[in-house]
Structures are given as structure tokens and as C-alpha cells.
N, C-alpha and C positions, 0 to 999 in steps of 0.2 A: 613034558619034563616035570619030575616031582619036584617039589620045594620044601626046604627047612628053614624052620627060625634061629636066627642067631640072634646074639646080643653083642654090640657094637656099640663104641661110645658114642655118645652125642654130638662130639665135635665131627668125628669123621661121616656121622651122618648127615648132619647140615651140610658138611663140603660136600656130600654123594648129591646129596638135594639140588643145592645150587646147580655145581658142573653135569649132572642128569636133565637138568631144565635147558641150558646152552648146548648139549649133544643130542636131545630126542629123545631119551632112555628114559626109563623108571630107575627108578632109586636101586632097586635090587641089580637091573640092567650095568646100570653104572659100578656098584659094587664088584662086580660078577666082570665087569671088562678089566676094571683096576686090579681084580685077582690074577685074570690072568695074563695080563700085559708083566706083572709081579713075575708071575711063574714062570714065563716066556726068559724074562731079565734075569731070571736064577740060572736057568738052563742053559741060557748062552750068553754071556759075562761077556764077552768081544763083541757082541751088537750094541749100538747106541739102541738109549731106550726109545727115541722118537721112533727107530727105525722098526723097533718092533711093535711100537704100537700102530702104525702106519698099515705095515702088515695086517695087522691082525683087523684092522678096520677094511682093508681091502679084500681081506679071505672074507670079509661077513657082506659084503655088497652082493645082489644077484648078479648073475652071470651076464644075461641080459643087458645092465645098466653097466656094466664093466670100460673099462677104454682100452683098447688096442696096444698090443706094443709096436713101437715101430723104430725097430734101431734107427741109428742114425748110420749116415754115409760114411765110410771108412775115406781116411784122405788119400 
């Protein structure tokens, strides 16, 4: 993946700093998730945003470590 520099204020980079250190990410990582959990929430305006950031952390887990679905019992 190529990289560019941007310029971002300093507040929102200390909060990238902070919440990147409590999720495992680099600072860029984190920037780049809050982009597109943003861009996710433009596109679909009827999703909660939890629900799509949920998402989008479970599309980036391997496949591997994933959990099962297992409906439940119909009554």
C-alpha cells in the first residue's frame, strides 16, 4: 500500500494517538479506520454507527480466527 502525508490538526491527532494505543493500531491505522467507518455512515445513513463500525472490524479479522454463525432455534 502507498502512503501520503496529510496535515491534521493536533487535537484530532492526540485523540488518533490515544484511541490507536487502546485498539492496537498506528496512528495512521486509526485515522484510516475513522475514515472509513465515516464513509461507511455517509453511504448508509439507516445503519447505527456502532453497527457499522462492528462490521467493519469483523471484515478485517482473518478468516481463520472468525466465530461461527449459529442461528438460533426457531420456536
Amino acid at each position: 500500500m502507498t502512503s501520503t502525508s496529510i496535515r491534521i490538526d493536533q487535537t484530532l491527532y492526540e485523540q488518533a494517538r490515544s484511541e490507536a494505543l487502546t485498539e492496537h493500531r498506528s496512528i495512521a491505522g486509526q485515522v484510516e479506520y475513522w475514515a472509513k467507518v465515516g464513509r461507511a455512515a455517509l453511504d448508509n445513513p439507516d445503519l447505527p454507527v456502532s453497527f457499522i463500525a462492528e462490521s467493519l472490524v469483523s471484515l478485517a479479522e482473518p478468516r481463520e480466527e472468525a466465530t461461527a454463525f449459529i442461528p438460533r432455534k426457531s420456536c
